[in-house]
N, C-alpha and C positions, 0 to 999 in steps of 0.2 A: 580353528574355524576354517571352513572350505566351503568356497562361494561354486555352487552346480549350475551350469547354462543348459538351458533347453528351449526349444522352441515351444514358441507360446499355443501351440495345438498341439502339442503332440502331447501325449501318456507316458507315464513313467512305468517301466516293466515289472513286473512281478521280482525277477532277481534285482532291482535297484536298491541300496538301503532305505528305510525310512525316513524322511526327514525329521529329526527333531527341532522347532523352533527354538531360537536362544533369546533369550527374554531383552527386550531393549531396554536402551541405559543412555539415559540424560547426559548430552554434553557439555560443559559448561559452557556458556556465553551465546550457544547455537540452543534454536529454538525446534525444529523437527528434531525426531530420535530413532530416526533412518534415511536413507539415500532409497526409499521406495520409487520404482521405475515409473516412468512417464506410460499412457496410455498408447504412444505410435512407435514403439519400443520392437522390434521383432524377434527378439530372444527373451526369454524369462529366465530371472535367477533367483534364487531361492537358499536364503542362509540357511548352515544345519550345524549343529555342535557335532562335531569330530574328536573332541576328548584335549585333542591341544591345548584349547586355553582356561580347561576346566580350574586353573590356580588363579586367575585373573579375574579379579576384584568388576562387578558391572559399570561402579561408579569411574573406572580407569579405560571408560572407551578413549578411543587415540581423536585426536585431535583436528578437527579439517580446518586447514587454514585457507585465508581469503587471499583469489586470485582475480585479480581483477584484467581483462581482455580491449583493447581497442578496438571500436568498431565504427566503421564508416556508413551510417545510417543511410538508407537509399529518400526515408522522406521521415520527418520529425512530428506532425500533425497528424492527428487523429480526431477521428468524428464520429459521432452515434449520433441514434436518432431516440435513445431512451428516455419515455415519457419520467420516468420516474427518478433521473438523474439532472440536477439544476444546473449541468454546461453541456453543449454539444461539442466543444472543444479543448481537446487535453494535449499535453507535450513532458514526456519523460526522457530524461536525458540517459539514464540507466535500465537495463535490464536483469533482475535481481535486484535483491534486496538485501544487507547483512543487517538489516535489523533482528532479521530472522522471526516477525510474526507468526507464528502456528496457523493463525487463523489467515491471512493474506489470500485473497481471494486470485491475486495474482501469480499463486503459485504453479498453476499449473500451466503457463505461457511456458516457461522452461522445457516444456514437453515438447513444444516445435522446435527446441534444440537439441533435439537428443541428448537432452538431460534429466535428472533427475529433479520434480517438484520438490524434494523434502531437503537434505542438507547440501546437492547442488545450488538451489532456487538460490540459498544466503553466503555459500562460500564460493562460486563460479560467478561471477558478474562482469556485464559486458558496460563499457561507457562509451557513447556516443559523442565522437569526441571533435566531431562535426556538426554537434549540432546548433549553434550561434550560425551558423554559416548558413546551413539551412532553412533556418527560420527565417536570416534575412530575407533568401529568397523569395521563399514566400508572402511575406510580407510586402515586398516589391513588385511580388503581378498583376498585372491591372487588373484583372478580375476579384482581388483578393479585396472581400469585404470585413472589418472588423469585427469580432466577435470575443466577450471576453474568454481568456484561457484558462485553463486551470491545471498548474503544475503540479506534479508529484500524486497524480493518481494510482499508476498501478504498483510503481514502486516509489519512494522517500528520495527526492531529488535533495535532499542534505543527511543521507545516509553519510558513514564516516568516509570513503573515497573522494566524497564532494570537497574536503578541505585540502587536497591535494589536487584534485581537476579541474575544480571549480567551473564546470560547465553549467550548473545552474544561476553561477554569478554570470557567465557572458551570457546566456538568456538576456536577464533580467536587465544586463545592458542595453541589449539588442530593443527590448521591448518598454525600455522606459525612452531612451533614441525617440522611435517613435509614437509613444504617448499610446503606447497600447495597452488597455487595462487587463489584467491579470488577478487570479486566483491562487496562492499559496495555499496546498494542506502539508501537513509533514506531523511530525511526533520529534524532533529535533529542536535541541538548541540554536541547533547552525543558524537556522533562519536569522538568529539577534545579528549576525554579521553584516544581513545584506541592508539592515533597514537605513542607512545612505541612500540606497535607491528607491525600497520600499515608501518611507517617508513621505517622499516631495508626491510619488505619483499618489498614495493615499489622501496627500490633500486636494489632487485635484480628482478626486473622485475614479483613479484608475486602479486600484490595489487595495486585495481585503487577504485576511488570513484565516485559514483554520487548523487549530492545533488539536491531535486527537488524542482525548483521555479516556484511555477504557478503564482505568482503576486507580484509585488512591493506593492501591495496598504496594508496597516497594517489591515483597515478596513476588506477590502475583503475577507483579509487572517483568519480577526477572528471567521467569520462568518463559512466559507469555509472549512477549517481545523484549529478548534477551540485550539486544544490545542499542535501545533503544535510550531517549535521556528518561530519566527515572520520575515518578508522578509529581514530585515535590519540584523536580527543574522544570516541566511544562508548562506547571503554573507560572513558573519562575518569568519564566517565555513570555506569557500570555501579559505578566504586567506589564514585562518590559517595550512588548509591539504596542500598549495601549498604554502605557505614555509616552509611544515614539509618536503618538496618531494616527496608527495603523488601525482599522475596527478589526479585532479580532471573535472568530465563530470559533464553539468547542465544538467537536466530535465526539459524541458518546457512541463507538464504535467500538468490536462490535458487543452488544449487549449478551454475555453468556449466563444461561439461566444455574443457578447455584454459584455459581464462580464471579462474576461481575455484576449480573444483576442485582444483588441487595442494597448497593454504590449508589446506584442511579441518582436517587436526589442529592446524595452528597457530593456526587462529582457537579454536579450542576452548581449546586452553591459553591462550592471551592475556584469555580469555573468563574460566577458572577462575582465574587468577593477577589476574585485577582482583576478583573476589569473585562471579561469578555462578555460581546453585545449581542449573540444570538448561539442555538443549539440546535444539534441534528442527532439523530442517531439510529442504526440500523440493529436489527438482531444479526447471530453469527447463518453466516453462510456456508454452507460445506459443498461447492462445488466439486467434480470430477475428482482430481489427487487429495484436495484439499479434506474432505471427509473420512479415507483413511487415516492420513497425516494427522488429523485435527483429536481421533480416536485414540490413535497410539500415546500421541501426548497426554491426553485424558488419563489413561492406563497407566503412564507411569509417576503424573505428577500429581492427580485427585481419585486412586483406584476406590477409594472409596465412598466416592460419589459419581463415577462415572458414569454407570447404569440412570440412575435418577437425571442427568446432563442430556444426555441423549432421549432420552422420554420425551423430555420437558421441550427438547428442539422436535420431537417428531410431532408432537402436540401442535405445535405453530407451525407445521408444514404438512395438514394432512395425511400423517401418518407416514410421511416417508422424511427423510435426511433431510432432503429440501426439493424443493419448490421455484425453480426457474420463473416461472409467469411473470411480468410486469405487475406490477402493484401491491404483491404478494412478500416477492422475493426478498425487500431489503427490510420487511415489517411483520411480515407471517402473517398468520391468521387463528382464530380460534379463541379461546378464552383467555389463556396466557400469553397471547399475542394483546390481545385488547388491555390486559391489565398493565402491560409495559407501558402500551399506550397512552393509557389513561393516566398513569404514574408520571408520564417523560411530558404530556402535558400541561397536566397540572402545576406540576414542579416550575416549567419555564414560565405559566402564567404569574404563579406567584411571584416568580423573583422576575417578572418585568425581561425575561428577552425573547428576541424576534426569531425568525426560522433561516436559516442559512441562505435556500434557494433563493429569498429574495436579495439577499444583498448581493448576490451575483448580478442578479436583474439588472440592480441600478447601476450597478458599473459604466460610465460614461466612455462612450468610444466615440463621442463625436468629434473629438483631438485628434484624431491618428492621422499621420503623415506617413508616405511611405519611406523609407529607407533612401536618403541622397548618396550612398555609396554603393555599389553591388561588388563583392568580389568578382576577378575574373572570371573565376572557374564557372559561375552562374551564366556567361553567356555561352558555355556549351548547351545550358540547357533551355535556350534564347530568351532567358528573362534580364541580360545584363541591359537590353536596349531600355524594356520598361524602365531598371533605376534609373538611365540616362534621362527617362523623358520626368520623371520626378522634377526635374529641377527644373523645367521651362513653366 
């Protein structure tokens, strides 16, 4: 194999060889099935079979292992203004993911690191490993109004590095301290660790959870979100937060038509019969990298249903991949959009549960206190007085 660089405008000349593509090949435990370039990339490369590794079995790609990077986060908080999204306030302690979701909409953030969306995104990951530090501050400035969070949105703040970092546990320190309510989503077991904290702020109405189940089928799940906990332990998850008195929401995310879709009521039941109290769910998204990526894996894990996959998503997005717009975007539209709909309705009314976005709503944050200690370092950046005046 011979990897060719070229600049991403220029032409290949008539004397260049031809490229031939070499057909991709599943890796085990990783979930993309290339290291496809980021869009701010200023060279293009271009795999070609060169005859070298014509004896080399597909199933025997070599192996990317996970490096995980320390990184001193400049600010922890993030904010949108999306009508169609139930928190305005997120906090991920990691960048990447090794769950390795195909569909991760977050994939193509790795692009502002001159990396690669597809098997960098799950094997290159950065931990913020300041970020308790951070949050306190914030939390500390007088200006700072409580609003509840919601952890582990773009990436799995209990992906596997978490049981070594444990920065999602000093969070949760930080923010139970002071009585701030909070939002758990994840697809992890890890979560059963923290419910000591979880727990106490649940009963006073500051902490809810959502566990996300895209599929019962084990198979599905391996392929799909490789190293993620397997459909039978999520549930496992789900009783265990809701006999800790955690309220637990499922995530039916994302809804893929042939491939997860047929699920839909049965993950709902499976969902209410472990004990969780509301449901949400979007269809699949194929933003920027993520729609190559999301392709490729089609090709090599459902070729035989791949063409009918993609129909069926261009059908719920006007004819194209997808469909950015507000209101649109996490739901489609069209007639196959409407029947998810009507199907993921129905279903929740029958078996009695609520809709996620509000139980973010009722999160009480009328407890919050700010922080009685600030790090030093924080009055470089003159908020250590505000903790000081905390305590008078």
């Amino acid at each position: 194999m011979e990897l060719r660089e070229r600049s991403i405008d220029r032409e290949y000349s008539a004397e260049q060889p031809v490229l031939v593509p070499r057909p991709h090949a599943a890796r085990k435990g990783r979930g993309a099935v290339s290291n496809l370039q980021g869009r701010y990339e200023v060279n293009g490369r271009e795999e070609f079979d060169d005859g070298w590794e014509a004896g080399i079995a597909l199933g025997d790609a070599a192996p990317f292992k996970t490096q995980v990077t320390d990184e001193m986060a400049k600010s922890i908080l993030s904010r949108n203004a999306s009508p169609d999204i139930p928190f305005k306030v997120s906090l991920n302690p990691y960048r990447g993911c090794e769950h390795g979701c195909i569909y991760c909409f977050a994939r193509p953030t790795h692009s502002y690191l001159g990396l690669s969306p597809g098997l960098d995104f799950e094997t290159r990951l950065f931990a913020k490993v300041n970020a308790a530090e951070l949050l306190r501050r914030e939390l500390a400035h007088p200006g700072y109004k409580p609003e509840h969070i919601a952890i582990g949105v773009n990436t799995d703040a209990y992906q596997p590095c978490e049981r070594e970092y444990r920065l999602t546990r000093q969070v949760l320190e930080v923010l139970s301290e002071c009585q701030h309510p909070v939002g758990m989503i994840t697809k992890s077991s890890l979560i059963e660790r923290d419910i000591d904290l979880l727990a106490p702020m649940a009963a006073k109405g500051q902490a809810i959870a959502a566990i996300t189940l895209t599929t019962l089928d084990s198979e599905i799940s391996r392929t799909l979100e490789p190293r993620a906990a397997a459909p039978a332990r999520r549930l496992r998850t789900i009783r265990t937060l809701t006999e800790a008195g955690i309220p637990v929401s499922v995530s039916v995310a994302p809804v893929i038509p042939f491939v997860t879709e047929p699920e839909i009521e049965r993950i709902l039941e499976a969902a209410r019969d472990a004990g969780a109290v509301s449901a949400h769910y979007t269809v699949l998204r194929l933003p920027f990298e993520v729609n190559p990526l999301f392709q490729e894996w089609l090709e090599t894990h459902f070729p035989e249903r791949a063409q009918r996959v993609m129909n069926r998503v261009r059908d719920m997005r006007g004819g194209k991949d997808y469909d950015s717009e507000w209101g649109k975007r996490m739901q489609g539209e069209g007639v196959w959009a409407d029947l998810i709909r009507q199907r993921f309705t129905k279903t929740v009314e029958r078996l009695g549960l609520g809709k996620l976005g509000s139980r973010f709503e009722r999160l009480d944050t009328s407890r919050f206190r700010r922080p009685l200690v600030v790090p030093a370092a924080v009055g470089k950046a003159g908020t250590k007085g505000a903790g000081q005046m905390a305590l008078f």
